[in-house]
C-alpha positions, 0 to 999 in steps of 0.5 A: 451544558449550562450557560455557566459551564460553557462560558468557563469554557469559552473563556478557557477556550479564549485563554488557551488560543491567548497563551499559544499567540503570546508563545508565537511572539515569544517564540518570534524574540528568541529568534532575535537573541544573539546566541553564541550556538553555545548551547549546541557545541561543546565548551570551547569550541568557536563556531563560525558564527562566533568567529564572523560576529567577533570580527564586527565591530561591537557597540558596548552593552552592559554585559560581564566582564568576560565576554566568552562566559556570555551564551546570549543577550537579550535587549541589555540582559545577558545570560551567563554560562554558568546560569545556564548549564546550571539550567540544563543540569537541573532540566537533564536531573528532571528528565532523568527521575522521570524516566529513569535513564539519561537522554539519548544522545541524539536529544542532548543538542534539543534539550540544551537549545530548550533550556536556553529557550526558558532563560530568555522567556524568563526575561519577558515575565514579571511575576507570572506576567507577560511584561509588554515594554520589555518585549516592545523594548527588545522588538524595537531593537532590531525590527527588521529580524524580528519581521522576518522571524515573525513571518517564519513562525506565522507559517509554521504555526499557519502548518501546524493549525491546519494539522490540528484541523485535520486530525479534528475533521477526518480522526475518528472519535474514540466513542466511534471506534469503540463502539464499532469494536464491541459491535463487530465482538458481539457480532463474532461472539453471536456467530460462534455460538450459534448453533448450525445444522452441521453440527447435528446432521451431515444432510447428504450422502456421503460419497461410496469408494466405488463413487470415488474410483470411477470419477478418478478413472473417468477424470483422468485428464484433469488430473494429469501434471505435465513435464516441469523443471527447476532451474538455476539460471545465470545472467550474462547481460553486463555492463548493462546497455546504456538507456540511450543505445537501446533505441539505436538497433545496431548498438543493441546487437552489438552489445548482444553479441557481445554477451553471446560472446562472453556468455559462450567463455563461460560455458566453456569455462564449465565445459572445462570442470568449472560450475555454474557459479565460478564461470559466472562469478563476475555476473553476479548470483545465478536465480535459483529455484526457477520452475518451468514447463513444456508451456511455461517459461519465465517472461525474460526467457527468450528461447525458441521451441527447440531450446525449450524442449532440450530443457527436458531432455537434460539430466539432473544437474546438467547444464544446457550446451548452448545459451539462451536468449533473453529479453536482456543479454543470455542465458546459461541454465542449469537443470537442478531436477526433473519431473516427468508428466505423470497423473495424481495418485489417488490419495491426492485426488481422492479429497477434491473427488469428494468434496466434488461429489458432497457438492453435486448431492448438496445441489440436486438435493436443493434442486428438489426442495426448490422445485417442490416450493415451487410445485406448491406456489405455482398458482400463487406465481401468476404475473403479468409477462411480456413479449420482447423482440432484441437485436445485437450489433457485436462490436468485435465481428461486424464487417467494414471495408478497409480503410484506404491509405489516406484514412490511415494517414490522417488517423496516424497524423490525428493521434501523433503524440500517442506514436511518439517517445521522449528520447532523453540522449537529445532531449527531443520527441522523436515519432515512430514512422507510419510504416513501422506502426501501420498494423496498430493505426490499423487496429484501432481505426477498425475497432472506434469504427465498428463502435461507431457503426455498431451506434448506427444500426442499433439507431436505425433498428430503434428509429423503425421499430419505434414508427412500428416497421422493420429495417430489413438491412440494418437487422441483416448486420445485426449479430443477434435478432430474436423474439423471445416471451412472455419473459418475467421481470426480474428473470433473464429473457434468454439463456446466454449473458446478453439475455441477462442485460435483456431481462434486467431493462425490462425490469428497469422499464417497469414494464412498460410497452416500447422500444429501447436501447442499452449495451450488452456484453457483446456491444450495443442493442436494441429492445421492443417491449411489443406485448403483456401476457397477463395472467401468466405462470412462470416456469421454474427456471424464470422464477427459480431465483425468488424462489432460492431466496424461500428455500434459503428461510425454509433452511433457516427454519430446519437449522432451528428445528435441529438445534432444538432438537439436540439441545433437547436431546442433552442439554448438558452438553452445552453446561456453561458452569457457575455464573457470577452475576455483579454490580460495576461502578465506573467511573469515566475521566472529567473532560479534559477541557474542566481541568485547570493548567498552569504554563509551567506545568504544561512546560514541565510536562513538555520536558519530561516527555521531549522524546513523545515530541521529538522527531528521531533521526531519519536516513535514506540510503541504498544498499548492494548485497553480495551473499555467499553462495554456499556454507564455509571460509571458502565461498564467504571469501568469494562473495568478499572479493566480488564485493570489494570488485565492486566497491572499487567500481562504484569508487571509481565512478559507476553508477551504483543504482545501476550496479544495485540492479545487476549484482544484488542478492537482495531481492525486494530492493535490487529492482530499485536500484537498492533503495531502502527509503527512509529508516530511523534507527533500531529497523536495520541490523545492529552492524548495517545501522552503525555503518549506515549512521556514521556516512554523511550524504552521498558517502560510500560505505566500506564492506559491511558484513552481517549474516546475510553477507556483505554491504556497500551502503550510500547514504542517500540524505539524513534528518537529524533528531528535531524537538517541536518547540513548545510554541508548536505544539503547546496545545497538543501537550496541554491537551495530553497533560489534561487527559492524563490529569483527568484520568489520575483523578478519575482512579482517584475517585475509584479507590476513594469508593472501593475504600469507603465500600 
């Protein structure tokens, strides 16, 4: 950029900050404006700050004749009714042939409160001018309001410029984004055209039938399907245990005998010819489609052996004769279908045998290739290997004595805070008692000192090895003492997981002749480096890695070969048809810092897009569903009558979150409490959203039915719709009305050369 071009935009720069300071201050006297709140309420209406302010005595002012026609006063200026509906209807006219259509009704009180923001702009602008006495004027009236609005919007403003800073440091540039997108296509387009061996030669032997039949009987066991059932399982687990009776023991079996209780009413009821739904219709929905096993049961389930194996001795459609305990309360369960242990047909197994087979030639055959490389590089292999002497202390079998009573004692006390719980009812922290958490103290005090102890001997084992001796007794504990070599760096010194942690210090070591220390997957160990073995040719297995990496360039290879080779064979299969070839003329967008903007046209600009910068409504609120249990008038009006139930509790004082996680049929918020989070309007149901939008905080909704069933809504909190004031969002508007100018003279100039050419 030249020294001309970037001191214009410096000074455009400098101007831009000047006009969103000059909106601040101005933005600071509205707020001092003595405003009826006409411009929110309809005509007529008096809101309470019109009738405290009517009450005051008022110091006469030069105002019209009748006070009620008066929507502001700035300083001795006063703006009239009529002048200012005359304002909206000519803001509401632009609006309204910009887009087409009215304002939403949601935008109608932002869009009155901004057109009365302009008339009392207006007031401090001489000829396009900001006029400074008639602001020092209106700001000297009431210093102390004006203060604090100026704090108010300092604040905001202070909010709003660290957005902007945000968005510059941590959004991704446009030319980032678009190069990585036609990056990652021209990546994608190379991947598909490229031609792959498979699509010339299969390379291995295709599994005979014979093959297949003789896995299939020999793989007999891995194809074998247990017993499994499907369930629909009723919850007798209500009214809910309070939180703060499930600590108390004898409370909780109380409460657990009565729902034995109730849930032995209710299989009498079925017992007498009722179904599962109707006995169980004030438990909320039964669970349906619960598949189990002889070794499988859901975590809530809390039925012994014999309970689970009465399951599979039940016929379909039966319903179990006793309950079942659960984690919370019983159980009654239904038997909707039976399928017995049994082994895959062979047409279900016979693609996995397959594909098994297509595997095991694809490695042997690999396995070949590699070991021929190898045959033909063996001499070439030659490397310098070393001896390496490893012990291993496992930390999970190492033997200590027990710990003595006192040690317990004093780890327990050491770790008091992690043994004790929050007791909301008394709002005190109460410690579990030692006798009852004595196996876990136990636990753990073995497990850190089998870590500490493993530490010790790998120590000592490192400290004699170093002085070139041996420490018979610290070996003896070790898990693991070999002497393995000569080992390749880079290979793995033994066959097991702890042989791989070996191989890969010696290849951190470079090397290098000596003892060391690192951790290994089963604890601790301890290495001496005590040999080179110059001269030495590796075995397959110790290089079989390296030499993958040159089977893997030596296949690249044949899969070129091969595409030649059928590209040879028939080029016209790969024909691509006629291609144009032409000459395109872009034209890129000036930058939209060049392009020169009036305040006015930003404002206007602002209003006829106040919905891009408007905030919609928002709400919070929480939901029960009750869903009918089958088609028909019937069940529609069962569900209807438990919803009204529990309509009438919720009115009468229950706990709705409570009641949501009890008897809701809607699965992704009834674990919540029914909460939805936060919604705006056109994400719900149309019937939902309307029930939903009419409640204030707090409010209960009557029975709302959909499709789905019916609703009990709460309103949780709501956001109305709110337009960030110009002021705020100024420069993100200029910005937008600049790119979208620079983009109108970009294609200005494309049509004026498609013309001339």
């Amino acid at each position: 950029m030249s020294e001309r071009n970037f001191s214009k935009a410096l000074a455009r720069r400098v101007e831009a900050a000047r006009r969103l300071l000059a909106s601040a201050v101005i933005a600071a006297t509205i707020a001092l404006a003595t405003c009826a709140a006409i411009a929110q309420t309809p005509a007529g209406a008096t809101t309470q700050t019109q009738a405290k302010t009517s009450a005051k005595p008022k110091t006469p002012t030069a105002s019209p004749a009748n006070p009620e026609s008066v929507v502001a006063t700035v300083g001795s200026r006063s703006i009239g009714r009529a002048e200012f509906e005359s304002r909206y209807a000519k803001r509401s006219e632009q609006y309204r042939t910009h887009s087409g259509s009215d304002l939403a009704a949601e935008l109608v009180p932002i869009a009155r409160r901004q057109a009365l923001e302009g008339l009392i702009q207006a007031v401090f602008f001489t000829n396009g001018d900001f006029n400074q006495a008639r602001f020092d004027a209106a700001k000297n009236t009431r210093p102390q309001q004006f203060a604090y609005a100026v704090q108010q919007i300092r604040v905001e403003l202070g909010g709003r410029r660290l957005q902007q800073q945000l968005e510059r440091e941590f959004a991704p540039p446009e030319a980032e984004l678009r190069a990585e997108a036609e990056q990652e296509l021209t990546r994608a387009s190379v991947s598909l055209l490229a031609l792959q061996r498979g699509d010339f030669a299969i390379g291995y032997a295709e599994p005979r039938e014979a093959d297949v039949l003789d896995q299939y009987r020999a793989r007999r066991a891995e194809f074998m399907r247990p017993d499994r059932a499907r369930l629909t399982i009723a919850f007798i687990d209500t009214p809910v245990l309070p939180d703060s009776e499930r600590s108390d023991p004898a409370k909780a079996r109380a409460w657990s005998e009565r729902m034995r209780a109730q849930a032995q009413a209710a299989l009498a009821a079925v017992n007498g010819g009722a179904s599962l739904e109707e006995a169980t219709a004030d438990f909320g929905a039964p669970r349906r489609d619960i598949d189990v096993t002889r070794d499988h049961f859901p975590v809530y389930w809390r039925g012994d052996e014999r309970l689970n194996g009465l399951v599979f001795a039940q016929s379909r459609g039966a319903v179990l004769s006793e309950p079942v305990p659960a984690e919370q309360g019983w159980l009654l369960v239904r038997v909707e279908e039976r399928v017995p242990a049994h082994v895959d047909p062979l047409k279900d197994a016979a693609p996995l045998i397959r594909a098994d087979l297509r595997e095991r030639a694809r490695r042997q055959t690999e396995e070949q290739a590699t070991r021929l490389i190898y045959q033909q590089m063996r001499d070439s292999l030659r490397t310098t290997a070393y001896r390496v002497r490893y012990a291993v202390t496992d930390t999970s079998t190492l033997k200590l004595p027990e710990p003595g009573a006192s040690e317990l004692e004093r780890y327990y006390r050491a770790h008091l805070a992690e043994y004790s719980t929050f007791d909301p009812a008394t709002t005190s922290v109460r410690a579990r008692p030692f006798a009852e958490v004595k196996s876990d103290v136990r636990s753990r005090w073995m497990r850190e000192r089998r870590i500490v102890a493993a530490r010790e001997i790998t120590a000592a084992i490192a400290a004699a090895w170093s002085q070139g001796k041996r420490d018979r007794g610290a070996e003896s504990r070790a898990a693991v003492l070999r002497d393995v070599g000569p080992v390749v760096p880079g290979a793995a010194a033994d066959t097991d997981a702890v042989g791989r942690a070996v191989g890969d210090s010696l290849t951190a070591r470079a090397g290098a002749l000596g003892v060391g220390t690192g951790l290994s997957p089963r604890g601790p160990m301890v290495f001496h480096v005590y040999q080179a073995v110059p001269g030495y040719i590796p075995t397959f297995d110790q290089v079989r890695r390296r030499l993958a990496a040159r089977r893997d360039e030596e296949r690249q290879r044949e899969e070129e070969r091969g595409a030649h080779a059928l590209f040879d064979r028939d080029p016209s299969r790969f024909r691509t048809g006629d291609i144009v070839f032409f000459t395109r003329v872009s034209i890129a967008p000036t930058d939209a810092l060049n392009v020169k903007l009036t305040r006015a046209e930003v404002e206007r600009y602002h209003q006829e897009h106040i919905d891009r910068y408007s905030l919609r409504e928002t709400m919070s609120a929480r939901h029960i569903l009750i869903s009918p249990t089958g088609p028909g008038p019937e069940a529609d009006e069962k569900a209807r009558a438990r919803a009204a139930d529990l309509l009438r509790r919720i009115r009468a004082g229950e706990d709705f979150g409570a009641l949501a996680r009890q008897y809701s049929d809607d699965p992704p918020t009834r674990d919540n409490g029914g909460e939805l989070g936060s919604f705006g309007r056109g994400a719900m149901l149309e019937e939902f959203e309307r029930a939903a939008f009419s409640l204030r905080a707090g409010e209960v909704s009557d029975l709302v039915r959909t499709h789905e069933g019916y609703h009990i809504i709460q309103c949780i909190s709501r956001e109305s719709a709110f337009a960030q004031p110009l002021a705020w969002m100024y420069a993100n508007v200029a910005s937008d009305l600049a790119r979208e100018r620079a983009r109108q003279m970009a294609k200005a100039r494309a049509d004026s050369l498609y013309l001339v050419a």
